[in-house]
C-alpha positions, -999 to +999 in steps of 0.1 A: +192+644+345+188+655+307+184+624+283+200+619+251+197+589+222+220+559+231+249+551+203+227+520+195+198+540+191+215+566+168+229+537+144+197+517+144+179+553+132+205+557+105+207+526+091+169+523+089+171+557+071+200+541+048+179+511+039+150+538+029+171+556+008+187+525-013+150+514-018+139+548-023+169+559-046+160+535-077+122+548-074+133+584-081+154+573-109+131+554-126+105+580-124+130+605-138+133+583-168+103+574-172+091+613-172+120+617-195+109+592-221+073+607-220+088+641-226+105+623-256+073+604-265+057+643-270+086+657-290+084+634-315+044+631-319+046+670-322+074+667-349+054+639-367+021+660-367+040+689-379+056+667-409+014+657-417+008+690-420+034+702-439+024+668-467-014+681-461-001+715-477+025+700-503+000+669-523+012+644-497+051+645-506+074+642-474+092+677-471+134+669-486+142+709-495+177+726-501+182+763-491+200+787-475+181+817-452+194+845-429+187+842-395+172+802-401+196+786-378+184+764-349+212+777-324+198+809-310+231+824-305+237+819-344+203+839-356+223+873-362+256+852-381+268+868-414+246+857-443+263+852-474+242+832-501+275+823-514+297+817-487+302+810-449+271+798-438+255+785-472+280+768-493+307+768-470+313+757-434+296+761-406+265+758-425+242+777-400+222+790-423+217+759-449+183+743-450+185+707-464+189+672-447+217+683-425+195+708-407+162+690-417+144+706-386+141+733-409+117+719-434+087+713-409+100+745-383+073+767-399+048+743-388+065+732-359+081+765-345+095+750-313+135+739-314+132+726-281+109+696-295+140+684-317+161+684-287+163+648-268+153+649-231+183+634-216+210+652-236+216+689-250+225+681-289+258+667-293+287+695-302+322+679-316+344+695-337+338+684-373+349+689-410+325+705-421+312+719-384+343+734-367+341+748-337+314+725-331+283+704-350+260+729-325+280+760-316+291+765-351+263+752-378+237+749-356+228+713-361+213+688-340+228+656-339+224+629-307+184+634-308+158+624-335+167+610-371+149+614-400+142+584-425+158+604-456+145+565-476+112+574-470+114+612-477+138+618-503+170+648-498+182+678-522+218+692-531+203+718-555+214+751-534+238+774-553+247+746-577+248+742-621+219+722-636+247+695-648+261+688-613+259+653-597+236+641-567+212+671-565+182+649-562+182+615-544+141+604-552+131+580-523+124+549-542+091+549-532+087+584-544+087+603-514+049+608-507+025+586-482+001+573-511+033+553-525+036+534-492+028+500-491+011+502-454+018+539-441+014+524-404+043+503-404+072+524-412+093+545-391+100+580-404+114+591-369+135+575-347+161+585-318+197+583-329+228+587-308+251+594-333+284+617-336+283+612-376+242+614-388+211+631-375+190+609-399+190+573-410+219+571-440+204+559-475+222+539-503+220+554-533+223+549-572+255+553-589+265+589-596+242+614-616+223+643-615+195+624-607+197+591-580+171+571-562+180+563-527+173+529-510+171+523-473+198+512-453+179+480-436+206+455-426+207+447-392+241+443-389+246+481-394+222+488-371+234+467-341+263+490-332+238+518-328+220+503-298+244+474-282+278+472-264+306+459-282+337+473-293+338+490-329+375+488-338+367+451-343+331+452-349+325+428-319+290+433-302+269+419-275+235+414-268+233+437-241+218+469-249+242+505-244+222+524-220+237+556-233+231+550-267+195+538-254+182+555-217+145+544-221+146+512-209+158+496-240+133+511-262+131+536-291+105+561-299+097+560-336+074+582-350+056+566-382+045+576-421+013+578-416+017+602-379+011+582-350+040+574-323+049+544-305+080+528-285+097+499-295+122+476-279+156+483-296+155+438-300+126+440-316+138+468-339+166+445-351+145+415-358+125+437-383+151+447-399+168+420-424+201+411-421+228+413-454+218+375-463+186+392-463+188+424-481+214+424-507+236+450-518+267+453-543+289+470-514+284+484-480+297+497-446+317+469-426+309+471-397+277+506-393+272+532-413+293+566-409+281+584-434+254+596-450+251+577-483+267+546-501+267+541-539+256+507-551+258+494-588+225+480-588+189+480-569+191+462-536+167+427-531+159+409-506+135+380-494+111+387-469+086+409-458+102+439-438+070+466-432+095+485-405+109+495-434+084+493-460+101+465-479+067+445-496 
């Protein structure tokens, strides 16, 4: 008489494996993310050390450069695109070939020379259909947006490519002046940062009114920065406390790389509570409800009470 496993047996058997795989499950996530967010963790040390040696060879300035060079864009499948200095691809969109704070990869890619680094490691870089990007922020210009921001306060950004000696905005001077000796404690601010955002691969500045010269200021009100990392709905600029996981996939923490080189995560609450809010840090005008775009003109020089080293306010 052959013998064979009894109904009962069977279930008992596949409900034990079941319960493995539910406690199991979880584990092999989690380990995916954490191996994730130490990939991440290695990007952005490699793009910070790059940045220190690119200040070691420029008299310890932060690199901010505008220019436009064949074959420099960061999308593969655009290194053979038409170059014209003075058309598609320089001074008019897609700009796949521009170099300034758009495609600020570009600065520190000699010393870099890995594109893969700026890249997050949950998420190819993000690839809507924009004004000056159609066809695609990626596809078309060959930006990456959705990964790691740039503190453009801290650094400084050009408009100087292709454009007359009297024409506005070609030089927005961080108001510290853009190098690491002008910090008040290069330790404590972040000059990289992840940033899910459809609008800005680095951190939006406000700026002096219109000349051919401004000084840009950092944008370090909390309130701005709350949309960035927590649920809530943005047509009425309602937000919880409860951090977006898809805005935030490490555990609700950040990886910031710092002025003076070294790494470090950061819990995306504790990012907010060292950075003032508007009672704060003052400003003639702002965003509502977060920043979505680049710059912001103010009459006059922000203030603010407090000590804010996150964001090198002293």
């Amino acid at each position: 008489m052959r013998k064979a496993f009894t109904l009962i047996e069977l279930l008992v058997v596949i409900a034990i494996i079941a319960i493995l795989a539910a406690i199991l499950f979880p584990v092999f996530a989690q380990a995916k993310v954490a191996a994730k967010k130490a990939q991440q963790i290695s990007n952005n040390k490699q793009i910070n050390t790059a940045t220190m040696i690119y200040m070691a060879d420029y008299d310890d300035y932060y690199p901010r450069n505008d220019d436009c060079q064949a074959g420099s864009s960061l999308n593969p499948a655009l290194k053979n695109a038409t170059f014209n200095p003075n058309g598609i691809g320089c001074t008019a969109p897609p700009f796949y070939n521009r170099m300034n704070h758009y495609a600020w990869q570009k600065w520190i890619m000699p010393y870099a020379k890995n594109v893969p680094i700026f890249i997050h490691s949950t998420r190819p870089p993000l690839d809507s259909s924009t004004g000056s990007c159609p066809g695609g922020i990626w596809s078309a210009c060959g930006q990456i947006y959705g990964s790691v921001a740039i503190n453009l306060a801290l650094t400084g950004a050009l408009d100087t490519y292709a454009k007359p000696p009297s024409a506005t905005r070609q030089f927005r001077n961080s108001w510290l002046g853009g190098n690491q000796t002008s910090l008040p404690d290069a330790a404590a601010p972040w000059l990289f940062m992840d940033l899910y955002s459809t609008s800005l691969n680095f951190a939006p500045v406000f700026t002096s009114p219109e000349a051919v010269t401004q000084t840009a200021y950092p944008v370090a009100i909390r309130e701005l920065w709350v949309p960035q990392f927590m649920k809530g709905n943005a047509s009425s600029c309602n937000y919880t406390n409860e951090v977006d996981t898809t805005r935030v996939p490490f555990s609700e923490t950040v990886v910031l790389g710092f002025a003076d080189g070294h790494t470090a995560t950061m819990n995306v609450k504790r990012f907010l509570s060292n950075t003032p809010t508007a009672a704060q840090y003052n400003v003639s005008s702002r965003w509502n409800c977060t920043f979505t775009g680049g710059s912001w003109t103010i009459s006059t020089p922000p203030t603010w009470t407090g000590t804010w080293p996150m964001w090198a306010l002293q």
